[in-house]
C-alpha positions as CSV (number, residue, x, y, z in Angstrom):
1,X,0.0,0.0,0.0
2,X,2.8,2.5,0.5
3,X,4.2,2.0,-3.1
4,X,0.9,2.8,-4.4
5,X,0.8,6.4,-1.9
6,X,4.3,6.8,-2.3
7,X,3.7,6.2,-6.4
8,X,0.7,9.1,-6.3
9,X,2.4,11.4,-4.5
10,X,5.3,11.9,-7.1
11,X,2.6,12.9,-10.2
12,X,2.2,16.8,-9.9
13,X,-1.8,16.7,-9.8
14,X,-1.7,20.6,-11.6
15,X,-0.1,18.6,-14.5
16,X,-2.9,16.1,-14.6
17,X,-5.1,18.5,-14.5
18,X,-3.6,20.8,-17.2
19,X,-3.6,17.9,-19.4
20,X,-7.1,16.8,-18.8
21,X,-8.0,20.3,-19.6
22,X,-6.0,20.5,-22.7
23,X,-7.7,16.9,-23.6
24,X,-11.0,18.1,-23.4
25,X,-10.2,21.5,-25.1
26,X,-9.0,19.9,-27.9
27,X,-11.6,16.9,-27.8
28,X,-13.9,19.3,-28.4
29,X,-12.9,21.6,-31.2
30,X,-11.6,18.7,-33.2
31,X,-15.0,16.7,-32.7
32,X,-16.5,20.1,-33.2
33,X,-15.0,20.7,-36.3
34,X,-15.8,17.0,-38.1
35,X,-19.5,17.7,-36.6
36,X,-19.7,20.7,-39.1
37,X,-20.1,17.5,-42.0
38,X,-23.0,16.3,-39.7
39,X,-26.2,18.1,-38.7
40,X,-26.3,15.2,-36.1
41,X,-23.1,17.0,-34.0
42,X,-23.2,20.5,-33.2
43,X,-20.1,21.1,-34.6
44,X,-20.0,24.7,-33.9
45,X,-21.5,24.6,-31.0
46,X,-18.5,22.3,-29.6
47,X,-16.0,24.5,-31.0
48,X,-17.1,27.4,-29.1
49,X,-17.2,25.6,-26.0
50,X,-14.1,24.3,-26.4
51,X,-12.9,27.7,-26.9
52,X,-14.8,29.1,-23.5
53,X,-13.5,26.3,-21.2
54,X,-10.1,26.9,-22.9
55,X,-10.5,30.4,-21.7
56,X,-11.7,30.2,-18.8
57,X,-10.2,27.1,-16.9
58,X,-6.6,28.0,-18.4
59,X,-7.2,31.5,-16.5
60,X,-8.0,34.6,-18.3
61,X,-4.9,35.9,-18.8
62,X,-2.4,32.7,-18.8
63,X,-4.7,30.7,-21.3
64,X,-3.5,32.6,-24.7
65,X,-6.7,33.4,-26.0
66,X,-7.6,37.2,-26.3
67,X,-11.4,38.5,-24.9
68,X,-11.5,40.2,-28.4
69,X,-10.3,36.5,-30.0
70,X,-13.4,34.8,-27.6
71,X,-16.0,37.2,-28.9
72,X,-14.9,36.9,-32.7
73,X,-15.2,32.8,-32.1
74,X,-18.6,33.8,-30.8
75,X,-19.4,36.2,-33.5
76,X,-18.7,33.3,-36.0
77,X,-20.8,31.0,-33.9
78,X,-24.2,32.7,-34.0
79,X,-23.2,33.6,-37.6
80,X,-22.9,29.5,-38.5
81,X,-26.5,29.4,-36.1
82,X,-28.3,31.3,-38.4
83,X,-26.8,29.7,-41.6
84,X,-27.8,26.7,-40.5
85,X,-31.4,27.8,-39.8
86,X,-32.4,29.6,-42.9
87,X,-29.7,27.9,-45.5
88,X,-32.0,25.6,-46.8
89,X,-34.8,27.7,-47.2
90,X,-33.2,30.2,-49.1
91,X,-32.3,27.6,-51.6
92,X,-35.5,27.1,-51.6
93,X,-36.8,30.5,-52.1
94,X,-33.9,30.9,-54.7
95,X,-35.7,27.6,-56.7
96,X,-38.8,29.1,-56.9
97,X,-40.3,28.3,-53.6
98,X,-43.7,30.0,-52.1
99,X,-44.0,30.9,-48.7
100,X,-45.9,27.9,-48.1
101,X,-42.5,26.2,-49.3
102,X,-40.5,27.9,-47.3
103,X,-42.8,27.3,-44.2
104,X,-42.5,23.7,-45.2
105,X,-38.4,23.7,-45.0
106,X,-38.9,24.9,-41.5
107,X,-41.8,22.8,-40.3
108,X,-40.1,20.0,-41.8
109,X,-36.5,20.2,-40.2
110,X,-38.9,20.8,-36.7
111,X,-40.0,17.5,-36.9
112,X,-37.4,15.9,-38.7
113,X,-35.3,16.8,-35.2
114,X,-37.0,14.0,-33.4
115,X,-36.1,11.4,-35.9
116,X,-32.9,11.4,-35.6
117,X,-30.1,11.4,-38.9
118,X,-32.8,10.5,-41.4
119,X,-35.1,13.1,-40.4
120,X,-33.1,16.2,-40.3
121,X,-31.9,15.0,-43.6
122,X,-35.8,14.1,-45.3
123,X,-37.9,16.4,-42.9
124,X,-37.3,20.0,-45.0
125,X,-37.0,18.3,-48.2
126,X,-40.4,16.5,-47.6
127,X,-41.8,19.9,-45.8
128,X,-41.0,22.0,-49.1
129,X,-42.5,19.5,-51.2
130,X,-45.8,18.6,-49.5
131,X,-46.6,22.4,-48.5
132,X,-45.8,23.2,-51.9
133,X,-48.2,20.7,-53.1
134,X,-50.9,20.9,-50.4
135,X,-51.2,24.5,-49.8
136,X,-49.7,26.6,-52.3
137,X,-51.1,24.2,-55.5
138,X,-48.3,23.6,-57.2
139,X,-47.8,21.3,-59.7
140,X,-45.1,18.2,-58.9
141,X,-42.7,19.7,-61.2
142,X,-42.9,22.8,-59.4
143,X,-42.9,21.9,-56.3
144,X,-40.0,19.3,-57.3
145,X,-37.9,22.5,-57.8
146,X,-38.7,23.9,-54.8
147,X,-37.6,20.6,-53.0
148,X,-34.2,20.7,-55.1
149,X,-33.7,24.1,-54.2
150,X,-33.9,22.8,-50.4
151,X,-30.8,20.4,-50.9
152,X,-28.8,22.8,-52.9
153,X,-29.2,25.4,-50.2
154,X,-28.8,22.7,-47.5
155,X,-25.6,21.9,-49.1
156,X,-24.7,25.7,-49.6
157,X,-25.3,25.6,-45.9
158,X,-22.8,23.0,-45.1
159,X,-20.4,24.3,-46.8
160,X,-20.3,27.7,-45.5
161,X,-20.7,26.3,-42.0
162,X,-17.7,24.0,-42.4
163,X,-15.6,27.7,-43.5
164,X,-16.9,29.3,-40.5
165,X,-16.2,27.0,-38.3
166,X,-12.6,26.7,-39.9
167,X,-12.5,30.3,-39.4
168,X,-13.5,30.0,-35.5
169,X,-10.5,27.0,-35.3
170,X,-7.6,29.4,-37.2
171,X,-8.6,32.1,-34.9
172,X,-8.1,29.9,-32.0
173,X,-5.2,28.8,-33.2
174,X,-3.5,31.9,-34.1
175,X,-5.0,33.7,-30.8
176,X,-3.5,30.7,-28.5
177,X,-0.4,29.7,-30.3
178,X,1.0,32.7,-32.4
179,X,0.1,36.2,-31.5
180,X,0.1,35.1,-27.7
């Protein structure tokens, strides 16, 4: 039993803890950043907090990352929030889309949030097209466009969400490890 006191007493506990921190910091905005690909993850979301509990468990002024740097992260953040909430209805709109279309996107990726993978991924694109059909009387080929003009700008989406939240990793990056 002493070798296993004696044993504990030697690791420096601060470094454990440092390291853990650093683990969990960087857990985060890595799995943050592959999330972007997947509305499943909240990619940004994770990047952020990695970059708050960076900031704050590190200490304000030892951790390396600038107040200013925190609320550009943050700026980005809500940016890449409201991408992801209107991206695919724009695409619609841009396709043609009705209000009713549009109102379909968004009624669609509600309840395609409680089905998981599948149903963020079908529930706008079925929303579109249904409302389209149902309420606004469109024709299939019409509404068709609509519902193509959901994936394009759902695609648009992930693509300009996977450049913010490169721009939220960069910043961390060059806030931590090169200007500080």
């Amino acid at each position: 039993m002493e070798i296993i006191a004696v044993l504990f007493e030697e690791i420096p506990t601060d470094g454990i803890l440092h390291a853990s921190k650093w683990t969990v910091v960087i857990g985060l905005i890595i799995v943050g950043f592959l999330g972007t690909f997947l509305p499943v993850i909240p990619g940004t979301t994770m990047i952020f907090a990695g970059a708050v509990i960076h900031y704050f468990t590190m200490g304000m002024e030892a951790s390396g990352l600038a107040w200013q740097g925190l609320v550009f992260i943050g700026v980005l953040y809500i940016a890449s929030l409201i991408l992801d909430g209107i991206s695919g209805a724009i695409g619609a709109k841009w396709f043609g889309s009705s209000k009713w279309g549009i109102i379909g996107v968004i009624a669609g990726g509600i309840i395609g949030m409680f089905f998981g993978l599948p149903g963020l991924i079908i529930g706008p694109i079925a929303g579109v097209f249904l409302f389209e059909m149902l309420f606004a009387k469109k024709e299939v080929k019409e509404a068709g466009n609509s519902t193509i003009g959901t994936v394009v700008g759902g695609l648009a989406g992930i693509a300009a969400r996977v450049m913010l939240a490169l721009g939220m990793v960069a910043w961390y990056v060059g806030d931590v490890f090169v200007v500080n």
